[in-house]
TORVEX-575097 format. One record per atom (N, C-alpha, C): residue in one letter; atom name; x, y, z. Coordinates in steps of 0.1 Angstrom, whole numbers. Example, Ala and Ser with C-alpha at 12.3 -4.5 7.8 and 13.67 -1.06 7.14 Angstrom:
! residues 2
   r    a    east   north      up
   A    N     132     -57      78
   A   CA     123     -45      78
   A    C     132     -33      78
   S    N     128     -22      71
   S   CA     137     -11      71
   S    C     129       0      79
! end
This chain:
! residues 94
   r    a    east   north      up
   X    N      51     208      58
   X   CA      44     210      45
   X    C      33     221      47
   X    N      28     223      58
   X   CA      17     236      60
   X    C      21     247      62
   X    N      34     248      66
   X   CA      41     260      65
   X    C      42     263      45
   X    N      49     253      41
   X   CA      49     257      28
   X    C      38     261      18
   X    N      27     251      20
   X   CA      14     257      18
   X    C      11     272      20
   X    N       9     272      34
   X   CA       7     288      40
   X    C      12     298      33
   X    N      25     299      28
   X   CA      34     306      21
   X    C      30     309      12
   X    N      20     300       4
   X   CA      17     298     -10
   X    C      34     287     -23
   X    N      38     281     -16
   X   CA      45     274     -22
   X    C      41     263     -27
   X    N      46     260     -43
   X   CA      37     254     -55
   X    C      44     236     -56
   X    N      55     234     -48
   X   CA      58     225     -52
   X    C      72     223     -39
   X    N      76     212     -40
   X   CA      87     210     -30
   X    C      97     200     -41
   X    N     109     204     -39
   X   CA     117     200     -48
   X    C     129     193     -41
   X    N     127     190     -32
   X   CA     142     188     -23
   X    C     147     171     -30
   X    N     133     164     -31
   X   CA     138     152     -33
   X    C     141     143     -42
   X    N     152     135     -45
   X   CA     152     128     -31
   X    C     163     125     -29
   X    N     165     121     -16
   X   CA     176     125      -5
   X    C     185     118     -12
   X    N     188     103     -13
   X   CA     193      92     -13
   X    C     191      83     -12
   X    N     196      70     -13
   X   CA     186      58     -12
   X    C     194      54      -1
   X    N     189      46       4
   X   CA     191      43      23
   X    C     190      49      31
   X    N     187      64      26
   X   CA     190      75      40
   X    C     173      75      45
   X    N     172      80      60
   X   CA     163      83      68
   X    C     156      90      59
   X    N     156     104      52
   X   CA     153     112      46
   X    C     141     108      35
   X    N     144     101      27
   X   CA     144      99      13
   X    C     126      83      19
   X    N     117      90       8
   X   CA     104      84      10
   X    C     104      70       0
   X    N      92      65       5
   X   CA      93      56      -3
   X    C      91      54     -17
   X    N      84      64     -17
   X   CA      85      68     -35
   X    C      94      71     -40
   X    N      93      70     -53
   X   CA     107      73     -58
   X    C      99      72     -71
   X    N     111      86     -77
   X   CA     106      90     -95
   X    C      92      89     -94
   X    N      83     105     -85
   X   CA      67     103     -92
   X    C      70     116     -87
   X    N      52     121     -95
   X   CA      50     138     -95
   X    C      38     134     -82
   X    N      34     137     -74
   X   CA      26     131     -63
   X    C      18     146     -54
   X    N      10     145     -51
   X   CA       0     153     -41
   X    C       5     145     -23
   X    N       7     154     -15
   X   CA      11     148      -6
   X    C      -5     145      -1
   X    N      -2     139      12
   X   CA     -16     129      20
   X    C     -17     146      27
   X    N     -29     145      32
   X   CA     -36     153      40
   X    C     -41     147      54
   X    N     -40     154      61
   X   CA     -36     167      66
   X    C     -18     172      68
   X    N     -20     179      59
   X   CA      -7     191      55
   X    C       6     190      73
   X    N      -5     190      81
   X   CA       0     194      96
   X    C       6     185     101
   X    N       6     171     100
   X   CA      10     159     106
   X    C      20     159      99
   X    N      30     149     111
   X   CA      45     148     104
   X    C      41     139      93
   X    N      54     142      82
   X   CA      58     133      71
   X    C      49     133      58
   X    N      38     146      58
   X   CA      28     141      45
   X    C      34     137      32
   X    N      45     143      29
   X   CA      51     139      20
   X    C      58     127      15
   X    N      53     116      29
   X   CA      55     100      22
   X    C      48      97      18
   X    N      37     100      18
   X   CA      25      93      12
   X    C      14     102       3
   X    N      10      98      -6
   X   CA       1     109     -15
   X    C      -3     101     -29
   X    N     -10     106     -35
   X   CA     -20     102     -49
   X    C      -7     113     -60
   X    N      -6      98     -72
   X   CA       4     103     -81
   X    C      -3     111     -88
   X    N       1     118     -97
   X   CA      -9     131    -107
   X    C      -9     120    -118
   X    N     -18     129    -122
   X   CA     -23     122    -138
   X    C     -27     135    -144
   X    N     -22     127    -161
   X   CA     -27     139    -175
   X    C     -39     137    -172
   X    N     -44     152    -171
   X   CA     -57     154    -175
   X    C     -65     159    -160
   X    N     -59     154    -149
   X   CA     -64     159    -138
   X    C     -61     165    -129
   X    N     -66     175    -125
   X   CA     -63     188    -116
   X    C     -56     183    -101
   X    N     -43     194    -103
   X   CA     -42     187     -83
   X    C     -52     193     -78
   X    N     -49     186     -63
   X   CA     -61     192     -52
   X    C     -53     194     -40
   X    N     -40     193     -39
   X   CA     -31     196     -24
   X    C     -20     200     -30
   X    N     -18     213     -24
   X   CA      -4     221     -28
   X    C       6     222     -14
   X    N      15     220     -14
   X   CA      22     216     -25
   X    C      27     209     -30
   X    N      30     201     -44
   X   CA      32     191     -50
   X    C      44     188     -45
   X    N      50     173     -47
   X   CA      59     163     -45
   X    C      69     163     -60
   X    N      79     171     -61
   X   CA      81     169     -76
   X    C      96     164     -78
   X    N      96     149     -77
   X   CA     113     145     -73
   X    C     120     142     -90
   X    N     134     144     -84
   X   CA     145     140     -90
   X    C     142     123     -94
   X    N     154     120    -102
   X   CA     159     109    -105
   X    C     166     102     -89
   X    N     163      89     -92
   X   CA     168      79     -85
   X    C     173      68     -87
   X    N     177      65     -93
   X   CA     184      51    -101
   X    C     196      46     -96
   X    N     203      36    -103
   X   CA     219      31    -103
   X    C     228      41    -112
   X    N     232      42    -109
   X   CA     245      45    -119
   X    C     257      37    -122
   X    N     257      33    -135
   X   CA     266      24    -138
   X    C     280      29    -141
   X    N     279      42    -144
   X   CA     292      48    -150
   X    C     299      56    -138
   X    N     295      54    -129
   X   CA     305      64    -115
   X    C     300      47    -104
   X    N     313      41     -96
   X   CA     311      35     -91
   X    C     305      45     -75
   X    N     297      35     -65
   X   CA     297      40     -51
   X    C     310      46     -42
   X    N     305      50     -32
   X   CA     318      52     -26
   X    C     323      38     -15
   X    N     313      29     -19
   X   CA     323      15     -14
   X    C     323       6     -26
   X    N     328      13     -34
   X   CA     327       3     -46
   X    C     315      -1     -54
   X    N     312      -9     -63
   X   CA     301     -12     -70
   X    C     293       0     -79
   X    N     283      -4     -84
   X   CA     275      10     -82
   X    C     272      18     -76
   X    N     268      28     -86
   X   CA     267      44     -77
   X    C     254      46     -76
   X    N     250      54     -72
   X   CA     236      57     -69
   X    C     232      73     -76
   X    N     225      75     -87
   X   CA     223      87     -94
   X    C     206      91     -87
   X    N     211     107     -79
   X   CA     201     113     -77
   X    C     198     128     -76
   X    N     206     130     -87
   X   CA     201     144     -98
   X    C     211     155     -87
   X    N     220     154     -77
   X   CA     229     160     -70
   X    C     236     170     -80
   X    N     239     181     -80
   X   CA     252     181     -82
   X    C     260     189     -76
   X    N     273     185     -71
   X   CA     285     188     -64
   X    C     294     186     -67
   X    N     308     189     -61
   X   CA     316     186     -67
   X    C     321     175     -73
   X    N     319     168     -66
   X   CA     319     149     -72
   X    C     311     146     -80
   X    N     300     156     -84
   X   CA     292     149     -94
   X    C     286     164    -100
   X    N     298     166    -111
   X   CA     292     177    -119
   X    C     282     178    -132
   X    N     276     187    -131
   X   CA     269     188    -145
   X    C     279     179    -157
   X    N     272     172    -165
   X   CA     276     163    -174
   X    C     269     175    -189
! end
């Protein structure tokens, strides 16, 4: 995340991974300020959610996708699916 800072980069979008995967934080669906210090692994698990009306204070923001169930595409072991804003071949723009 201090590399991306450094850069001047406004926001990180990657997430989120999946649910169960190593990857993917504990949060889930928030606009978030990561924890500080920038330098230490993982700041991006942990951090203060934004709020209307108040200025961030650590760039770069945490700005994730959806994470939900999906009821309309089962999983790939059956059951529910898991919707997290992907899209690829298996899961095209709607």
């Amino acid at each position: 995340m201090q590399v991306l800072a450094d850069t001047g980069c406004y926001a990180d979008l990657t997430l989120p991974a999946a649910a169960f995967h190593p990857a993917q934080t504990g949060k889930i669906n928030a606009l978030y300020e990561c924890t500080l210090p920038l330098s230490r692994r993982a700041p991006q698990r942990w951090g203060r959610d934004l709020e209307r009306g108040q200025s961030p204070r650590v760039w770069p923001l945490i700005v994730q996708g959806p994470l939900m169930l999906n009821f309309a595409s089962p999983g790939r072991h059956g059951g529910l699916g898991i919707e997290n804003g992907a899209l690829t071949g298996p899961n095209p723009a709607r």
